[in-house]
N, CA, C and O of each residue as an XYZ file, in Angstrom:
444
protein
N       2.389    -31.670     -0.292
C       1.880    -30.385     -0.735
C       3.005    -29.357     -0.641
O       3.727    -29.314      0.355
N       3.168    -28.464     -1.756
C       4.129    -27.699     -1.781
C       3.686    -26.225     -1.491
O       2.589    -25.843     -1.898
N       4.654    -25.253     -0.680
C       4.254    -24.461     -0.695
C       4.880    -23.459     -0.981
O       6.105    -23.511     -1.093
N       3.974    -21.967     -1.219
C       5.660    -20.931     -1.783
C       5.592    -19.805     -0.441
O       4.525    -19.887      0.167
N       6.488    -18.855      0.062
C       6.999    -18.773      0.461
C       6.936    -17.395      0.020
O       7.293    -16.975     -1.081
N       6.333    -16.572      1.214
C       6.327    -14.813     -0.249
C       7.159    -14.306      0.970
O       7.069    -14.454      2.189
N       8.018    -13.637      0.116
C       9.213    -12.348      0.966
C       8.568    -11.090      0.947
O       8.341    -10.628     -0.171
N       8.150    -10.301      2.136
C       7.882     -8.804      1.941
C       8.568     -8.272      1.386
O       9.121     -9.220      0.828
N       9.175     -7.210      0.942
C      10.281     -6.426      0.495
C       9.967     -4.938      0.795
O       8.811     -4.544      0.634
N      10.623     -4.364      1.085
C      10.388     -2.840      1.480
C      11.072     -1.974      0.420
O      12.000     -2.433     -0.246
N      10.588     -0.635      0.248
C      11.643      0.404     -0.097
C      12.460      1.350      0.085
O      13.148      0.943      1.021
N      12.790      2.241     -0.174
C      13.753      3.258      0.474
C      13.002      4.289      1.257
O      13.582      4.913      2.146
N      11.466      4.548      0.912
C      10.248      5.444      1.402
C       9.481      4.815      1.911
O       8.313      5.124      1.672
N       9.734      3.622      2.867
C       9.027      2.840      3.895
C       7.616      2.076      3.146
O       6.849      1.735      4.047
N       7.212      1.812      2.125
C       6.371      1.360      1.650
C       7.014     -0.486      1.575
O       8.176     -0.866      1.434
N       6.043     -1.117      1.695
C       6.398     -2.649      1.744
C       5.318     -3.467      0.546
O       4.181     -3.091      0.260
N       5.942     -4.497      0.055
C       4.666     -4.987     -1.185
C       5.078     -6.529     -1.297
O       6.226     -6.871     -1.581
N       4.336     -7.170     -1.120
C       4.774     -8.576     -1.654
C       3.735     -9.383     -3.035
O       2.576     -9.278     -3.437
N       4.954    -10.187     -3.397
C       3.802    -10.860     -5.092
C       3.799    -11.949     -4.732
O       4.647    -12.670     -4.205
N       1.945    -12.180     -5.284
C       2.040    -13.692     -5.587
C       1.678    -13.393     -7.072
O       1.089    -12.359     -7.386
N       2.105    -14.472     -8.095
C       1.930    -14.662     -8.904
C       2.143    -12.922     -9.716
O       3.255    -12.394     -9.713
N       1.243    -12.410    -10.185
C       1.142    -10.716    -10.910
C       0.494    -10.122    -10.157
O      -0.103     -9.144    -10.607
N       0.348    -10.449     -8.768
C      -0.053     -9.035     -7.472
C       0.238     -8.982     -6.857
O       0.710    -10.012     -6.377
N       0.321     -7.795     -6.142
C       1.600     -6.991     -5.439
C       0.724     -6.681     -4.903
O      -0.080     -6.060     -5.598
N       0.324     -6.901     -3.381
C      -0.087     -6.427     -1.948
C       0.603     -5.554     -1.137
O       1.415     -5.963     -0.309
N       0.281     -4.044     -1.348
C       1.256     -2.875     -0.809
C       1.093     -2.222      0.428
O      -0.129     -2.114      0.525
N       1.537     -1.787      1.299
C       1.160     -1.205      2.308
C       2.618     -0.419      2.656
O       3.704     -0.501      2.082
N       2.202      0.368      3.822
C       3.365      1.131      4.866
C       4.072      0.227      5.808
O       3.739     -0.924      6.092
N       5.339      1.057      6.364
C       6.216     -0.117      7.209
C       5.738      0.831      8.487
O       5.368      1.998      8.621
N       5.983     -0.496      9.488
C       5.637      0.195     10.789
C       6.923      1.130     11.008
O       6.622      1.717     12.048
N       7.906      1.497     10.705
C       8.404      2.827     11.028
C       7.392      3.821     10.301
O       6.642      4.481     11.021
N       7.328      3.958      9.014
C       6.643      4.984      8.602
C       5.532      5.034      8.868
O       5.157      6.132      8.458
N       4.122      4.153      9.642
C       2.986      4.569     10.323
C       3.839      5.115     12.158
O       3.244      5.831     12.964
N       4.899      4.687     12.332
C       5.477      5.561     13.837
C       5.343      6.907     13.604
O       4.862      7.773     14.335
N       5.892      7.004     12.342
C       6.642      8.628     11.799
C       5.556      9.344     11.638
O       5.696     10.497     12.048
N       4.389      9.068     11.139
C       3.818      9.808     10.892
C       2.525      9.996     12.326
O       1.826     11.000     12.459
N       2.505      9.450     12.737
C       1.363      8.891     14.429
C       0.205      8.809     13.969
O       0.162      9.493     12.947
N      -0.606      8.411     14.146
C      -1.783      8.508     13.642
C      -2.465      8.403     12.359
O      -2.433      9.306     11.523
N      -3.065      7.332     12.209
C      -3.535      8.169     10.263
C      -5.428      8.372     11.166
O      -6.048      7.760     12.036
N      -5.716      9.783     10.135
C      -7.010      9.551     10.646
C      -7.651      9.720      8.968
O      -8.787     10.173      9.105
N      -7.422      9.574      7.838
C      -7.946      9.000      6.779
C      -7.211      8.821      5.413
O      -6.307      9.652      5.337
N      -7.262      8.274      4.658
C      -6.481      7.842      3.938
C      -7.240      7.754      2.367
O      -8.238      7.034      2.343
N      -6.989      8.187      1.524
C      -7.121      9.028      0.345
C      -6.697      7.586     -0.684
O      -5.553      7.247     -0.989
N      -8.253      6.762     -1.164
C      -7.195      5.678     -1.607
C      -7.747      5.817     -2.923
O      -8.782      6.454     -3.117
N      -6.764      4.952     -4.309
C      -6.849      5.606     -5.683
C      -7.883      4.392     -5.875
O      -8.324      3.497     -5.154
N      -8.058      4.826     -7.259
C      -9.547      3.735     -7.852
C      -8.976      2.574     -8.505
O      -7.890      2.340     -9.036
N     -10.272      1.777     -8.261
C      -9.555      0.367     -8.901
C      -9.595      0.733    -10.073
O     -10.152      1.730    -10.532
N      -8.825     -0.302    -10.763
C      -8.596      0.406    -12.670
C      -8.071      1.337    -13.277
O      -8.067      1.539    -14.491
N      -7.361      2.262    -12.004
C      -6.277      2.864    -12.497
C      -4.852      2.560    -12.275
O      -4.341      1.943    -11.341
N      -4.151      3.257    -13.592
C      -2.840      2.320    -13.796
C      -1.867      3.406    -12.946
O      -1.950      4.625    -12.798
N      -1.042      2.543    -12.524
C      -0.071      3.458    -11.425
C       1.186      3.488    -12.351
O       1.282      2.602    -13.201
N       2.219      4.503    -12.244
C       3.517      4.090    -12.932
C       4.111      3.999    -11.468
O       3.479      4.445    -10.511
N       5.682      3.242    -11.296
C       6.388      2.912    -10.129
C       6.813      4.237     -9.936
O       7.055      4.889    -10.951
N       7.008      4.985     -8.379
C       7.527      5.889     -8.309
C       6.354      6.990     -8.457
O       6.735      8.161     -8.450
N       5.483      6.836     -8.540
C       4.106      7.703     -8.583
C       3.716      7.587     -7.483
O       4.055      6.677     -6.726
N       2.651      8.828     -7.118
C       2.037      8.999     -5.919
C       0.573      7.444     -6.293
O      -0.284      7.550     -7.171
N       0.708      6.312     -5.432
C      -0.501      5.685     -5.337
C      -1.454      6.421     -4.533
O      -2.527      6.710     -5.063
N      -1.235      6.766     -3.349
C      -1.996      7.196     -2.388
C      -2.153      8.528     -1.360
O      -1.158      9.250     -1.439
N      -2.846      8.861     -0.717
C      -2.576      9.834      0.376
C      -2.998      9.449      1.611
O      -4.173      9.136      1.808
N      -1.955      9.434      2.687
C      -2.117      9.651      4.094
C      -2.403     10.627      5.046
O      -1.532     11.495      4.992
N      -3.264     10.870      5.917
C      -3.676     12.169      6.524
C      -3.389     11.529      7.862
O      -3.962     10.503      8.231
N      -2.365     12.251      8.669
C      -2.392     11.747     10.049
C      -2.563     12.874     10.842
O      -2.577     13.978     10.297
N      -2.756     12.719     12.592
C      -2.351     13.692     13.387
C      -1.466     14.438     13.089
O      -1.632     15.477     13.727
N      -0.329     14.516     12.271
C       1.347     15.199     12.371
C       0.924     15.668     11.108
O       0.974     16.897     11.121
N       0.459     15.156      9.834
C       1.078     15.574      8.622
C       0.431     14.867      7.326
O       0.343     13.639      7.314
N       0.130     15.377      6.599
C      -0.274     14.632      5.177
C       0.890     13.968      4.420
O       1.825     14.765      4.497
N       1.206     13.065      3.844
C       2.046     11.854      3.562
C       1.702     11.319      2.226
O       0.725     10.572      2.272
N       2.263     11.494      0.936
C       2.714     10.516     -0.477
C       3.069      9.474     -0.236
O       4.161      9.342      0.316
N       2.370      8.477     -0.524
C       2.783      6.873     -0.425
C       2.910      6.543     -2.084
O       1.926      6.565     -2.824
N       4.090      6.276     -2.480
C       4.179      5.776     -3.644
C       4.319      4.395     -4.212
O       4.822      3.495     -3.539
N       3.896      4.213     -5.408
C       4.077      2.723     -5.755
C       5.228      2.513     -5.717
O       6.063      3.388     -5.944
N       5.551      1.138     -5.381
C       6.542      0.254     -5.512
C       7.097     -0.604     -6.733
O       8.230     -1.048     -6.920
N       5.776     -0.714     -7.617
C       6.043     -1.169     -8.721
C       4.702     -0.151     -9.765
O       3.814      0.609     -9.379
N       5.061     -0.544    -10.987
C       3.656     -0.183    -12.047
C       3.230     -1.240    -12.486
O       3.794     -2.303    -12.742
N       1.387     -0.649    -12.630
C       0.491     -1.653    -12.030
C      -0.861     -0.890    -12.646
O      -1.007      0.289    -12.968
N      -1.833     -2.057    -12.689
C      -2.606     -1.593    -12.339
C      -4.025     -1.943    -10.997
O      -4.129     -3.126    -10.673
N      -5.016     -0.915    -10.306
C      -5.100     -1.128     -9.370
C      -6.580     -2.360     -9.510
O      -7.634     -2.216    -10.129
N      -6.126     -3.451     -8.719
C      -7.141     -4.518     -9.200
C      -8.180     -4.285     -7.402
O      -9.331     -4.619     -7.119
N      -7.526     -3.864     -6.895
C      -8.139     -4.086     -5.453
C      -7.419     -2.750     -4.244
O      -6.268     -2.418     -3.959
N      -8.657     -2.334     -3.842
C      -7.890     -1.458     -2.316
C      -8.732     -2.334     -0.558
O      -9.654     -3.144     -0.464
N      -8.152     -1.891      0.168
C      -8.429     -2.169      1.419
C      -9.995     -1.142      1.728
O     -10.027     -0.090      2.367
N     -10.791     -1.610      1.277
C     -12.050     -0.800      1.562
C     -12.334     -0.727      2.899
O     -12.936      0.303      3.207
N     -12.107     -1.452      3.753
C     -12.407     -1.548      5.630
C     -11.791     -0.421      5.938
O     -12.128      0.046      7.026
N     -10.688      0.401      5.105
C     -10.001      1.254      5.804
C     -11.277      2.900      6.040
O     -11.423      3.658      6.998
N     -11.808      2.863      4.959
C     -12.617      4.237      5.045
C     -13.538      3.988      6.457
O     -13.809      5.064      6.990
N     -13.999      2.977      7.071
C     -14.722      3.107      7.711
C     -13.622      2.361      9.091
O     -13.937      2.951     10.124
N     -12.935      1.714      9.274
C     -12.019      1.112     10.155
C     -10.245      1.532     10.061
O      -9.330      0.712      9.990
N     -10.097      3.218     10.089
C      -8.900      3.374      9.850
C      -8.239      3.034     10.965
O      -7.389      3.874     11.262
N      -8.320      1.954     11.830
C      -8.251      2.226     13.046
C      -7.086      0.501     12.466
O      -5.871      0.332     12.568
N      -7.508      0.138     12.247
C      -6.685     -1.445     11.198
C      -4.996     -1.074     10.682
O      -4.025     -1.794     10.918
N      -4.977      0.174      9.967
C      -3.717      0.762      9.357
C      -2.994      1.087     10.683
O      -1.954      0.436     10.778
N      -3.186      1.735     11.522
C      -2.694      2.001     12.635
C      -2.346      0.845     13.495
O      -1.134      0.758     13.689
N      -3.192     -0.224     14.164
C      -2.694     -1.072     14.465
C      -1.974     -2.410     13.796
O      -1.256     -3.215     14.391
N      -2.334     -2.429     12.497
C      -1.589     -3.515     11.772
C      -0.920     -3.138     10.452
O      -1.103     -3.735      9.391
N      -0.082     -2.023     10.645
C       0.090     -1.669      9.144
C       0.815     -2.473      7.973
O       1.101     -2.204      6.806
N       0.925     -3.190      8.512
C       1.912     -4.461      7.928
C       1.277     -5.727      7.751
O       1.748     -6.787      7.337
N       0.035     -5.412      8.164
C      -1.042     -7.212      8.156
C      -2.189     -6.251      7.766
O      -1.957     -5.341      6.970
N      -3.868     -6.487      8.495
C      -4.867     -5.893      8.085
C      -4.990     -4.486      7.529
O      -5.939     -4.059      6.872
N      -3.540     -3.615      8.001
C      -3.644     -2.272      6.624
C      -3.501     -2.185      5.891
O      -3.794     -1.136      5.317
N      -2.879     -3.291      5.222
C      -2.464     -3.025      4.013
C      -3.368     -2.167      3.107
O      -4.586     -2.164      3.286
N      -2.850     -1.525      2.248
C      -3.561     -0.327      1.137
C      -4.167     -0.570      0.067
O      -5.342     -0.306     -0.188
N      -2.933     -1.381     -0.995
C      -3.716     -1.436     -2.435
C      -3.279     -2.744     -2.889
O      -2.279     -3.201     -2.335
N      -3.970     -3.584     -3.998
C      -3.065     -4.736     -4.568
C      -3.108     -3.979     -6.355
O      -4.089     -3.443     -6.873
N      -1.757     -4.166     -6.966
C      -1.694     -4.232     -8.147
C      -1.319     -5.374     -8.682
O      -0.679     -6.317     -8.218
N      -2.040     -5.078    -10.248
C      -1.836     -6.252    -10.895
C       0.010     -5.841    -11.890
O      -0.134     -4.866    -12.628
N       0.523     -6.051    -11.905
C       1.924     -5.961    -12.386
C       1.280     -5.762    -13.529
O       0.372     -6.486    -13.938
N       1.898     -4.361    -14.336
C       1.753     -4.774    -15.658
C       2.651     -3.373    -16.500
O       2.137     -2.255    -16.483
N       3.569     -3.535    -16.975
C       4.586     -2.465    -17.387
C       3.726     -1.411    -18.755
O       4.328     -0.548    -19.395
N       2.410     -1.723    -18.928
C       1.723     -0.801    -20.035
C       1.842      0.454    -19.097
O       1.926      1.554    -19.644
N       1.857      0.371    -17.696
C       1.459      1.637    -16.857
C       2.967      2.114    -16.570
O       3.033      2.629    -15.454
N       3.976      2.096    -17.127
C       5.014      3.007    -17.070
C       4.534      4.030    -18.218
O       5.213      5.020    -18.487
C-alpha cells in the first residue's frame, strides 16, 4: 500500500495550508496564535465563496487585537471548521491540528 506524504507549507503572514489532491486545509502557525494570545472568536467566510490568494479569508478576534488571516492560495470555500464557533477553545490549543480554519477547493476562476 502506497502512501502520500502531505508537506505543510507556511507563509510569510504565519498562515499554514496543506493539499491533497485540489484542497488546501488552512489554518494559523503557532507563532501567530502566540502573537496574537488568545482568540476569543473567529469571523469565518461562507462556504461557496471564492477567495482570491492574498485576500482577507478570515477574521481573528483575540484578547490583544483583531487579526486578517489571508488566503494562501485562490479557491473556493468547500468547507470551514464549524466546532470553532462553539469550541474556540481547539484554535488555541491546536492551531496547527484541530484549528484549523477553512479548506479550499483550488481553483484559479477566483483570482
Amino acid at each position: 500500500m502506497q502512501t502520500t506524504k502531505i508537506d505543510k507549507q507556511y507563509t510569510e503572514t504565519h498562515e499554514w495550508f496543506f493539499l491533497q489532491g485540489k484542497i488546501a486545509t488552512i489554518g494559523i502557525s503557532i507563532k501567530a496564535k502566540n502573537e496574537l494570545g488568545e482568540v476569543v472568536y473567529v469571523e469565518l467566510p461562507k462556504v461557496g465563496s471564492c477567495i482570491k490568494k492574498g485576500g482577507v479569508l478570515l477574521v481573528l478576534e483575540s484578547t490583544k487585537a483583531a487579526a486578517d488571516i489571508y488566503a494562501p492560495l485562490s479557491g473556493k470555500v468547500v468547507a470551514i471548521n464549524e466546532s470553532l464557533q462553539e469550541h474556540i477553545e481547539k484554535l488555541n490549543l491546536s492551531p496547527e491540528g484541530e484549528g484549523w480554519l477553512v479548506q479550499l477547493e483550488i481553483d484559479d476562476r477566483c483570482e
